[in-house]
C-alpha positions as CSV (number, residue, x, y, z in Angstrom):
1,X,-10.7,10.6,26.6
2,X,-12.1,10.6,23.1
3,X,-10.1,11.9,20.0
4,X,-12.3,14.4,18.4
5,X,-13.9,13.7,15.1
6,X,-15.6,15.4,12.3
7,X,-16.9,13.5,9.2
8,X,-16.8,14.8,5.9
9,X,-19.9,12.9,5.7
10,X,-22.4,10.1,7.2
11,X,-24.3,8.7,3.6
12,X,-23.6,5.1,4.5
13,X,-24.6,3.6,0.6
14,X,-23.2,0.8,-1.0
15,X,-20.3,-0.3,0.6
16,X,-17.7,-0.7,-2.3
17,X,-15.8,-4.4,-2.2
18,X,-12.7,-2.8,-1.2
19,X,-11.5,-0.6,2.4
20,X,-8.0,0.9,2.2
21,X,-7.1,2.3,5.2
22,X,-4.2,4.8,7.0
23,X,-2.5,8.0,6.3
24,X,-3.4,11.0,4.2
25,X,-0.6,13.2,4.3
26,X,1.3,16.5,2.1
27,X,4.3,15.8,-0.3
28,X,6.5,18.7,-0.6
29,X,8.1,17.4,-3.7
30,X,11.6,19.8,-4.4
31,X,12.6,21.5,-8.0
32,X,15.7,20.2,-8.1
33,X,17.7,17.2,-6.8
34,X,20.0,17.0,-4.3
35,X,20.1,17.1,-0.4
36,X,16.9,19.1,1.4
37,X,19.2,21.9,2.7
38,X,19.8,22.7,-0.7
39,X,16.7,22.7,-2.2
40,X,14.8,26.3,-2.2
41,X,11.6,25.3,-3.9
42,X,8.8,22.5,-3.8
43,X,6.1,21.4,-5.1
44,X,3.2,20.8,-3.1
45,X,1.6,17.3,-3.8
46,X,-1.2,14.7,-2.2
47,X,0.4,11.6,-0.9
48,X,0.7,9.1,1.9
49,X,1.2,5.5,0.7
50,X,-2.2,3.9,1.8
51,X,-4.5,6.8,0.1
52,X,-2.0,6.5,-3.3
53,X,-3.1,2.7,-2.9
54,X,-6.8,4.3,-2.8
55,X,-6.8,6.6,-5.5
56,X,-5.0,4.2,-7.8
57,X,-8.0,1.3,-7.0
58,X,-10.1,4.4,-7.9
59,X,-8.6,4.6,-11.4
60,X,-8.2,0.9,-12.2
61,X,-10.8,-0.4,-10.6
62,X,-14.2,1.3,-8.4
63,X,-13.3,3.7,-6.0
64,X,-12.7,1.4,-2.5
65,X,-13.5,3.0,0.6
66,X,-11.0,5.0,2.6
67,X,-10.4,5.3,5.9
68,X,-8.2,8.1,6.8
69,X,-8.0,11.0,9.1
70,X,-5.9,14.4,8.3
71,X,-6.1,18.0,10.1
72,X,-9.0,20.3,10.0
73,X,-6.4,22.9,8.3
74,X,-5.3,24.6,5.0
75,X,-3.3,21.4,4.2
76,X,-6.3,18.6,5.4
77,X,-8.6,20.1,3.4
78,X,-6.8,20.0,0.4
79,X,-6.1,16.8,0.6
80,X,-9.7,15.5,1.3
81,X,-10.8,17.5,-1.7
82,X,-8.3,15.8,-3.3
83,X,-9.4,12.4,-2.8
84,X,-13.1,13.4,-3.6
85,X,-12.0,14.4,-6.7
86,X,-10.7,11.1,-7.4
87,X,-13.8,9.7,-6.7
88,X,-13.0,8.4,-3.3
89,X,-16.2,8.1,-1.0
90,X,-16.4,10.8,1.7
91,X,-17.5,8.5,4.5
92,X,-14.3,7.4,6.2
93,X,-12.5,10.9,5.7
94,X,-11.9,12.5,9.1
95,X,-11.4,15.9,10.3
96,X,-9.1,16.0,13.2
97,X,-9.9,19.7,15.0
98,X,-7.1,18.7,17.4
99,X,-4.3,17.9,15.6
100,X,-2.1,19.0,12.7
101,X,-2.0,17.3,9.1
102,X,1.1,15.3,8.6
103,X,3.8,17.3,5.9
104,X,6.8,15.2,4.5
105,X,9.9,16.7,2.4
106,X,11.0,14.7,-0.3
107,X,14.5,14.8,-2.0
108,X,15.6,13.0,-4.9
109,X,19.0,12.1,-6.0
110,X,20.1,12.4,-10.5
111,X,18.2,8.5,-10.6
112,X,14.9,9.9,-9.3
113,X,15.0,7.6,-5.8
114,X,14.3,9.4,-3.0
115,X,14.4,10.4,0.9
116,X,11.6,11.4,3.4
117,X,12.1,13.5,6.0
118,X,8.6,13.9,8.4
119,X,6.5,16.5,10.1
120,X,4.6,13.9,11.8
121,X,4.4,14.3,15.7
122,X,1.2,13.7,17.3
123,X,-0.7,14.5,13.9
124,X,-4.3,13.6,12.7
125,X,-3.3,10.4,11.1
126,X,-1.7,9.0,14.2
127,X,-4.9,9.6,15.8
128,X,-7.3,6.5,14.3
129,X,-9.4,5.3,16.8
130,X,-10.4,1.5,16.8
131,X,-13.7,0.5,16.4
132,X,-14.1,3.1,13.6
133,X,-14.8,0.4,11.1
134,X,-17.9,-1.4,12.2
135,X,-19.3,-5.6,11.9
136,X,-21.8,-4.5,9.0
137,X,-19.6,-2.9,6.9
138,X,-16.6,-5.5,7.5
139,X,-19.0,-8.0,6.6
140,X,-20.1,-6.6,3.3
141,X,-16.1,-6.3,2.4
142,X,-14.0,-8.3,0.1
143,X,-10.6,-6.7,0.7
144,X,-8.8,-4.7,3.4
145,X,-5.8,-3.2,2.9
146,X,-3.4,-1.4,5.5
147,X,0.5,0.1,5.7
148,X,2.9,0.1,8.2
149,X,2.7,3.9,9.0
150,X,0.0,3.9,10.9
151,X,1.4,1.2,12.9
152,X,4.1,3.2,14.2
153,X,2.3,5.9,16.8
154,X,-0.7,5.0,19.2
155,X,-3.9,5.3,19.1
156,X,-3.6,4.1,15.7
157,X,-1.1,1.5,15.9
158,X,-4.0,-0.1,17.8
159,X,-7.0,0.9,15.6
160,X,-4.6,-0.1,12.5
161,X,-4.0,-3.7,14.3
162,X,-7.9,-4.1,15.3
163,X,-8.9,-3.6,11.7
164,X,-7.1,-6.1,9.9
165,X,-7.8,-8.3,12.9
166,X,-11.6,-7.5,12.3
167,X,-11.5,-8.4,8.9
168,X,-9.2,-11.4,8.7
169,X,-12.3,-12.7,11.0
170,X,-14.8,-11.4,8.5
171,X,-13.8,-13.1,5.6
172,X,-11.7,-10.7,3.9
173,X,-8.6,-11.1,2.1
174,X,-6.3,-8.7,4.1
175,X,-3.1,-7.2,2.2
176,X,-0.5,-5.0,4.5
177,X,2.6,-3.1,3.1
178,X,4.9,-2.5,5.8
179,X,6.9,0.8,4.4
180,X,9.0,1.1,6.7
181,X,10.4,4.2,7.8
182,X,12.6,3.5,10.7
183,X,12.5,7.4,11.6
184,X,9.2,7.1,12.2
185,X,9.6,4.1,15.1
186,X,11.1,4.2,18.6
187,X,13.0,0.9,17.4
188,X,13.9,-1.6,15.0
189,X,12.6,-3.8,17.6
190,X,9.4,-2.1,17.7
191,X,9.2,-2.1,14.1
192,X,9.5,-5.5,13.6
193,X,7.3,-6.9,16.6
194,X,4.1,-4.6,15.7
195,X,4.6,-5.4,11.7
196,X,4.9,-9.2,12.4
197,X,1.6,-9.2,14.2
198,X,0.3,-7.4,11.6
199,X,1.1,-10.2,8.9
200,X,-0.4,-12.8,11.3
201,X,-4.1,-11.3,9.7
202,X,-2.5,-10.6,6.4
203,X,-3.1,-12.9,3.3
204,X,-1.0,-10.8,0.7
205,X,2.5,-9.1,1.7
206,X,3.9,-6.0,-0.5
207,X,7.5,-4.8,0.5
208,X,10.8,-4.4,-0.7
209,X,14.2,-6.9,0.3
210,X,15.1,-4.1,2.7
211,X,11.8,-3.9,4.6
212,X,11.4,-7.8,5.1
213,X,15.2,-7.5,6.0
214,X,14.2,-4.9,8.5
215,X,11.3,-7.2,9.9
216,X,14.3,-9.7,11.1
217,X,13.4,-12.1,7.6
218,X,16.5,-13.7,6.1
219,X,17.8,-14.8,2.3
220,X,20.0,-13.3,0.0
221,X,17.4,-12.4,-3.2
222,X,14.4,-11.2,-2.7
223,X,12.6,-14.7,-3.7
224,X,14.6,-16.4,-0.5
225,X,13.1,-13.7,1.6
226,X,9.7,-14.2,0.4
227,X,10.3,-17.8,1.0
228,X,11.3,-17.3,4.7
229,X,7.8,-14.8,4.9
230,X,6.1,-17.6,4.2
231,X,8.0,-20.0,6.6
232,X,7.9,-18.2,9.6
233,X,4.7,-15.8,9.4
234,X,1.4,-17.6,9.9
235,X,-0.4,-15.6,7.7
236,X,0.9,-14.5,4.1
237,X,0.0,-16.7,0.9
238,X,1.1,-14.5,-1.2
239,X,4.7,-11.9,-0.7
240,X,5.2,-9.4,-3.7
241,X,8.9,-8.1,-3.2
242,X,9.4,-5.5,-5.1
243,X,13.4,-4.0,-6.9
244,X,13.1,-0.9,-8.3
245,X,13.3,-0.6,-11.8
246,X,14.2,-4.4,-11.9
247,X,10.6,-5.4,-11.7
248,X,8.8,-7.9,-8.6
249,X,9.2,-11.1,-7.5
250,X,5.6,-13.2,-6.1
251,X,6.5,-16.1,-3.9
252,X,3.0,-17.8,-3.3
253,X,2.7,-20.5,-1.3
254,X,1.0,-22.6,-3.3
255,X,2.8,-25.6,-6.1
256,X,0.3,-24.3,-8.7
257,X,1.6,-23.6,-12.1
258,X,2.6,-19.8,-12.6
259,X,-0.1,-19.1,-15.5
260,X,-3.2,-20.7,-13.8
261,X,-2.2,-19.8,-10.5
262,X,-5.5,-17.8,-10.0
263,X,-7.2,-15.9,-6.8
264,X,-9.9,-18.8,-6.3
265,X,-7.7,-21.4,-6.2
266,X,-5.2,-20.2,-3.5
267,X,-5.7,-21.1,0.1
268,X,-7.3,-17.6,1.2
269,X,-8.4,-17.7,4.6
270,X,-8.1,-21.6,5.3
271,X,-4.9,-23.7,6.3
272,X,-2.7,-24.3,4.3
273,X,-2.1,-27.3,3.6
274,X,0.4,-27.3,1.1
275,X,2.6,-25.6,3.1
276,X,2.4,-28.2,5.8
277,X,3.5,-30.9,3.7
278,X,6.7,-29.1,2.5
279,X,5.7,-28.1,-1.1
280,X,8.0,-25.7,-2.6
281,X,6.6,-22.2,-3.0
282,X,6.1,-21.4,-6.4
283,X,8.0,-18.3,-7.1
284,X,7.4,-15.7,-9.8
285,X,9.1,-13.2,-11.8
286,X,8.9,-10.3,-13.6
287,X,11.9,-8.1,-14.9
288,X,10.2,-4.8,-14.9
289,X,9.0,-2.5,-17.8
290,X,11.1,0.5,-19.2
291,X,10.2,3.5,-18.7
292,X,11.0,7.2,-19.0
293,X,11.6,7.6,-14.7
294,X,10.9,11.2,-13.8
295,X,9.6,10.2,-10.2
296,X,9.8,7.1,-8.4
297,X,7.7,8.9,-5.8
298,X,4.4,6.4,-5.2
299,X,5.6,3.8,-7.6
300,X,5.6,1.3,-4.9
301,X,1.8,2.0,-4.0
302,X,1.1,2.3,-8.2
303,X,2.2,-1.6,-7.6
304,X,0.0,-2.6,-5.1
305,X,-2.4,-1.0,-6.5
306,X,-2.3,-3.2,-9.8
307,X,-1.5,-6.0,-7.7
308,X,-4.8,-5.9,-5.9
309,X,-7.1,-4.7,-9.1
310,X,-5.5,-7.8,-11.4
311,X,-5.8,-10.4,-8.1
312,X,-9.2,-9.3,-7.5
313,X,-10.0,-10.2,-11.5
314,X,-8.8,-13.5,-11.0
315,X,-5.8,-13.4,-13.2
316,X,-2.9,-15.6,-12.8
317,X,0.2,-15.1,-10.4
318,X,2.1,-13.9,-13.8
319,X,-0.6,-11.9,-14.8
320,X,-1.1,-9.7,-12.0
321,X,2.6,-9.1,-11.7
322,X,3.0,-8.0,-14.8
323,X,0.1,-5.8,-14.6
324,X,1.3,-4.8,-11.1
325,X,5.1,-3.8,-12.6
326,X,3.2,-1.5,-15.4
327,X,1.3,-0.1,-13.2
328,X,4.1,1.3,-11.1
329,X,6.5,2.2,-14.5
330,X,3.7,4.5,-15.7
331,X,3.4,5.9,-12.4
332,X,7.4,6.6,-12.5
333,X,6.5,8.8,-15.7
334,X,5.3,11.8,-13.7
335,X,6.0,13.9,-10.9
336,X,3.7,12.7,-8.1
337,X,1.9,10.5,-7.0
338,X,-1.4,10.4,-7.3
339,X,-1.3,13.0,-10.0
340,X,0.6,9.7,-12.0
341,X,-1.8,6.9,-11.4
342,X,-3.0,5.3,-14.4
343,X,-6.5,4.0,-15.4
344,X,-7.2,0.9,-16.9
345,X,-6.9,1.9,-20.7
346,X,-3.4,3.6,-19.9
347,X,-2.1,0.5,-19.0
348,X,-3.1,-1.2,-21.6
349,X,-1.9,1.2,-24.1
350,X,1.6,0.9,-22.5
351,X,1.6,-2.6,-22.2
352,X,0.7,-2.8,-26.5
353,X,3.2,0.2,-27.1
354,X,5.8,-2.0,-25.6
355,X,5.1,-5.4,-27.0
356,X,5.0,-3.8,-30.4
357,X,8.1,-2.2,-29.8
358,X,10.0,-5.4,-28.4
């Protein structure tokens, strides 16, 4: 039987260079820190990793298509207002007139990390539908970029899969952020069988030490674990493991000199044939950027954001995590998430504050 759809709109246009697809979902951020059952106040915010990814493309870049599905509700139509205020094209948002929008509760401890807890069973963003992204428009692509959440619940486990499938086939560089949230799974096993497919199509691979630790990848810093990515995963060229407040690691699997290290001359899509021969990965990294951390709440997505805007230019390895880790400290400046993202003259006005400063 057919999930039941209803488009925001059906103006095909220009298709933009860039698809971001998966959840759309509430942030109920709280007043205070501590643990939930303590907290008597929130903040209602926009959120859900994949469409931070798109509205921060939006703000560095051109808005990138989206490909997300929330309830026909109070809560899902705030949120696609939301994203049409950001610019975001309206014609891969979904109405779902059967099912819920997805709500998560965030807590923060005195540093500003956080915990999730989810109201996500059987909502609108589980409910993708494969197919949804047809040849043409796959075709016309650049860049496809997916996360893990919608990998965890059928049907869209499966439309999430056929996607980035789809458009590794197409010609488009695919990147995939796992974000794991193990609450969200019926296993670890589960977890790490479905994600590992998923990086079979992928060319670019965002996630933190504990995530690729999670996906059953060994090494004991975050370079060695971007290392063993690239040894046992056929697809990845490129792993971003991100710290924290400690910056980013790239481990590219390419022997190319970290400042020319540039987009066109990695092996996208083709074999790689460095690899094969045993050249080292070159490995990458950045400290991090201080900044004034009020919320770490979409900092990761602020990163791949960057990531993907300053790859996309053609910038060095060095240069796109750098621009990639100020991204995300500006992002940490704010409460939100997408209420944090930064355009292109923020950054650089950060990035000149803090080499004048230094």
């Amino acid at each position: 039987m057919s999930i039941g759809r209803v488009e925001l709109s059906t103006d095909m246009g220009t298709v933009p260079p860039v698809l971001v697809a998966g959840e759309t979902l509430v942030d109920f951020l709280p007043a205070e820190s501590g643990p939930l059952d303590d907290v008597d106040q929130f903040d209602r915010r926009p959120g859900g990793a994949p469409a931070n990814v798109a509205v921060g493309l939006a703000h560095l870049d051109s808005p990138p298509l989206f490909w997300t599905r929330v309830g026909d509700d109070p809560f899902g139509r705030f949120l696609a207002a939301t994203l049409v205020d950001h610019g975001l094209p309206e014609r891969y948002l979904e109405f779902d007139p059967d099912a819920k929008t997805t709500l998560v509760f965030v807590t923060h401890d005195d540093a500003g990390d956080r915990e999730f807890t989810f109201y996500r069973d059987g909502t609108a963003d589980t409910r993708l539908e494969p197919g949804r992204i047809d040849d043409e428009t796959l075709a016309a692509l650049e860049w496809v970029h997916v996360g893990g959440v919608t990998l965890s619940s059928e049907p869209a486990r499966t439309a999430t899969l056929d996607l980035v499938d789809r458009a590794a086939d197409a010609g488009c560089t695919v990147s995939f952020d796992p974000n794991a949230r193990l609450e969200l799974w019926e296993s670890t096993e589960t977890l790490r069988r479905v994600c590992r497919q998923a990086l079979v199509a992928t060319n670019v691979c965002k996630a933190t030490a504990r995530e690729l630790e999670l996906l059953g990848f060994d090494g004991e810093t975050p370079a060695a674990l971007g290392e063993d990515v690239l040894a046992q995963a056929a697809g990845p060229q490129i792993v971003f493991v991100t710290r924290g407040s400690e910056g980013a690691v790239a481990v590219v699997s390419s022997g190319q000199e970290a400042d020319g290290a540039c987009l066109d001359e990695l092996p996208w899509l083709e074999t790689d044939t460095d690899r094969e021969s045993g050249s080292a990965p070159l490995v990458v990294e950045n400290a991090g950027v201080e900044a004034d951390t009020v919320d770490t709440t979409g900092a990761g997505d602020a990163f791949t954001a960057g990531a993907i805007s300053a790859l996309r230019d053609g910038v060095s390895i060095a240069a796109a995590l750098e621009s990639a880790c100020s991204v995300a400290a500006i992002t940490t400046t704010a409460r939100g998430a997408m209420t944090a993202m930064p355009d292109r003259e923020a950054v650089v006005r950060f990035r000149e504050e803090r080499s004048n400063s230094d």
